[in-house]
C-alpha positions as CSV (number, residue, x, y, z in Angstrom):
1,X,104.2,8.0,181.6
2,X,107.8,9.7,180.6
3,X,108.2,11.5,178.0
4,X,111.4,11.7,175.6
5,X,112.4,14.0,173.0
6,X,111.7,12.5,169.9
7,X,115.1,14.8,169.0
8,X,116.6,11.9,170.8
9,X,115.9,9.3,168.6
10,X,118.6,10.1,166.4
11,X,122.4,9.6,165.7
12,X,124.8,6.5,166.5
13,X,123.3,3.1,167.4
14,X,119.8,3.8,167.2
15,X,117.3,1.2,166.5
16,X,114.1,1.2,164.8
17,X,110.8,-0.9,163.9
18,X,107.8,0.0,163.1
19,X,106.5,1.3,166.1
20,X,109.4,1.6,168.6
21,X,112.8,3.7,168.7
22,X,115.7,2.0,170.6
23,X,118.4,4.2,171.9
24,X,121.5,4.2,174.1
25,X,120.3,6.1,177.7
26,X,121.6,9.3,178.6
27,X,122.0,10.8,182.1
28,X,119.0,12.9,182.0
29,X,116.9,9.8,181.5
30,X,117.7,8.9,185.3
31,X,114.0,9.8,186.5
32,X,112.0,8.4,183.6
33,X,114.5,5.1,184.1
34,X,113.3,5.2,187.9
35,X,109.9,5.5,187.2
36,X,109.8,2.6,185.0
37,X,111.4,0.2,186.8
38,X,110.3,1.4,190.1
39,X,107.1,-1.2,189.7
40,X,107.8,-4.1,191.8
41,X,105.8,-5.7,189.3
42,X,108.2,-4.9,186.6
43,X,111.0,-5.6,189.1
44,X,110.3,-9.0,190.4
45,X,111.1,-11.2,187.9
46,X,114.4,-9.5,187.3
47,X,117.8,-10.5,188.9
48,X,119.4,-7.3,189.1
49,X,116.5,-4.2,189.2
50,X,116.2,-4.0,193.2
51,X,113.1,-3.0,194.5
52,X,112.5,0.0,195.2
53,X,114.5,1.3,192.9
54,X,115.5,5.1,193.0
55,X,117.0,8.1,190.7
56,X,120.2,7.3,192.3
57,X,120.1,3.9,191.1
58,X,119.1,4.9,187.7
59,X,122.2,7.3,188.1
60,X,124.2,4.4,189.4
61,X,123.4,2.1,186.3
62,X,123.6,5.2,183.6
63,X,127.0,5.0,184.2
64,X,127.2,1.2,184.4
65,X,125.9,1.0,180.9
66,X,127.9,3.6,179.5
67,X,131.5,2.1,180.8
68,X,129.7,-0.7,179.4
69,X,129.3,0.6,175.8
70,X,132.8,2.3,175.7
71,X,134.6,-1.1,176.2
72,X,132.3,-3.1,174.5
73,X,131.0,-5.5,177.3
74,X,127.2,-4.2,177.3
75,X,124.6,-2.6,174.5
76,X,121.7,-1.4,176.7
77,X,119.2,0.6,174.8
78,X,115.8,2.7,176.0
79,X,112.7,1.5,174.8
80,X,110.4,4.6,173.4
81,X,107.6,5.1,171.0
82,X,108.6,5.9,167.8
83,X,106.6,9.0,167.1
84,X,105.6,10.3,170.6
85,X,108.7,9.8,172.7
86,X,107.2,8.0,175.5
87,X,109.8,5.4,177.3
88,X,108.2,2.2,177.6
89,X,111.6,0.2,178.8
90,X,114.8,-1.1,178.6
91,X,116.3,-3.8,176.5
92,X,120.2,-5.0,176.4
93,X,122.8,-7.3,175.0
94,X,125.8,-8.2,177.8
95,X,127.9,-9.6,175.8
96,X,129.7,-12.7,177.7
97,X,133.3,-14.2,177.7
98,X,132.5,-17.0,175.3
99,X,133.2,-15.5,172.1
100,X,130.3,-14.4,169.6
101,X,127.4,-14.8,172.3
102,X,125.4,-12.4,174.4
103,X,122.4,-12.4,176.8
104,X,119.3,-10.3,176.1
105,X,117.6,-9.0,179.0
106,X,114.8,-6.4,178.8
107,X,111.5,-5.1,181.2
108,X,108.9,-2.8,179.8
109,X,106.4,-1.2,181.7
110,X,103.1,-2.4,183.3
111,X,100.8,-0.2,180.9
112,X,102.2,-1.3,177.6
113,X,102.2,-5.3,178.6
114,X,100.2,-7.7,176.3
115,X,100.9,-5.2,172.9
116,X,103.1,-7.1,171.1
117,X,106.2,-4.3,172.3
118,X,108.7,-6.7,173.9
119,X,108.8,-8.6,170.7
120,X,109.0,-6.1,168.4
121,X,112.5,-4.9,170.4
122,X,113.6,-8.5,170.9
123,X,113.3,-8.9,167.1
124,X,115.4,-5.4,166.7
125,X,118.2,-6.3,169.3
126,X,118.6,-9.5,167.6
127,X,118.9,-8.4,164.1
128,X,121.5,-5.6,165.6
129,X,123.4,-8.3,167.9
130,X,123.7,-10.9,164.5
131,X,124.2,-7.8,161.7
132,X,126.5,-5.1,163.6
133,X,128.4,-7.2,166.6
134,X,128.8,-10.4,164.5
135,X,126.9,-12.8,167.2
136,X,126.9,-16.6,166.4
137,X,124.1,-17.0,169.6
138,X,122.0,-15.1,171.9
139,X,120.5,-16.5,175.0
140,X,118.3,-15.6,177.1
141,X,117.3,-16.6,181.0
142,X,113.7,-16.0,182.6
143,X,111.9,-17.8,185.6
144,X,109.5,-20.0,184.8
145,X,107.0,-17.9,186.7
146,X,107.3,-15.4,183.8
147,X,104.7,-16.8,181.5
148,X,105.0,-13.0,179.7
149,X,108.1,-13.0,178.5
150,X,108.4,-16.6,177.2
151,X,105.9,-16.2,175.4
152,X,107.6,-13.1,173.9
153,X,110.5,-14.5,173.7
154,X,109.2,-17.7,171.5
155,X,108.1,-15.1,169.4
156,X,110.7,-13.9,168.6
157,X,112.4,-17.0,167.6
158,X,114.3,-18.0,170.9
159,X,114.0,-21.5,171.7
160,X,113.9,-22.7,175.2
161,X,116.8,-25.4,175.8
162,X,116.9,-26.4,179.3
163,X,116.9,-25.0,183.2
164,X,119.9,-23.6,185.7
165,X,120.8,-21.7,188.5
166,X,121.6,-18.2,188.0
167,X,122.8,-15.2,190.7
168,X,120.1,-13.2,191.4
169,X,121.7,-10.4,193.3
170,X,118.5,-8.1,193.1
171,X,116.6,-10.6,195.1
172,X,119.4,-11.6,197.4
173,X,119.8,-15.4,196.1
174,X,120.1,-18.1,193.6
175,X,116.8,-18.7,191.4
176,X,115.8,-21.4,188.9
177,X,115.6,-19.7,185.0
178,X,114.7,-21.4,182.1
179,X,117.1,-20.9,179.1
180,X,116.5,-19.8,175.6
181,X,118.6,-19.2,172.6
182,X,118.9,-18.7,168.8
183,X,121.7,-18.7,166.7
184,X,122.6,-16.6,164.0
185,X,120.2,-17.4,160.6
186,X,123.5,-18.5,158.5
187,X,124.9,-20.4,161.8
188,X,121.9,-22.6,162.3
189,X,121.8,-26.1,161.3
């Protein structure tokens, strides 16, 4: 599995629980990003990781996220171990055009599925989207074939609202998702 420099997990807009550091990518994380989402069983429920997926992708979508961060359209963080380093994911916000909302979207992978991981990152991303960008709601979309991550996604407090059609350009068509949300704690009813 990849390795980071813990050195890393320091500076602007990092993210911490108790086991996890979240941190915007850098461009030497290109390989350990191609490695982890290289799985096609990490990639198949996704909408936008293709499969296979290379460095020059990973290059391709470094820069993506970055021009994302500088005009404020995207939040994409790297999922590591706290104390070790090792990069277990990604996680992001993409913030939309209806004011104060966003749409979480994460993989992790393969090895570190069924630990409890995914939630612990939801739970930090929403707490960053609600505290530091002033979200009202976060949503999140996930075919229904993705028992994993509704479950880890209920966990984390997202309630699951209803079903649409959503673009998925990674697999070359539309697919059915199921939607969740949450509001912010002082917006909900």
């Amino acid at each position: 599995m990849p390795t980071i420099d813990p050195e890393l997990c320091s500076g602007d807009t990092i993210l911490t629980s108790a086991r996890l550091c979240l941190r915007r990518p850098v461009g030497g994380d290109a390989e350990t990003i191609a490695s982890l989402a290289g799985d096609p069983e990490v990639s198949r429920f996704t909408a936008r990781i293709p499969h296979p997926y290379t460095v020059g992708d990973a290059e391709a979508f470094l820069v993506t996220a970055d021009d994302g961060w500088n005009d404020g359209r995207e939040r994409i963080f790297l999922i590591t171990l706290r104390e070790q380093g090792t990069a277990l994911g990604m996680i992001g916000l993409i913030l939309g055009d209806e004011a104060g909302c966003a749409e979480i979207g994460f993989f992790l992978s393969r090895e570190y599925w069924g630990r409890g991981f995914i939630v612990e990152a939801v739970g930090a991303v929403l707490r960053y989207g609600f505290e530091n960008l002033a979200l009202d709601r976060i949503r999140a979309s996930v075919v229904p074939e993705n028992s994993r991550s509704l479950r880890a996604l209920e966990k984390a407090g997202l309630v699951f609202v209803g079903r649409e059609m959503e673009e998925a350009p990674a697999r070359g068509r539309c697919w059915e998702v199921m939607v969740g949300e949450i509001a912010r704690p002082d917006c909900r009813p």
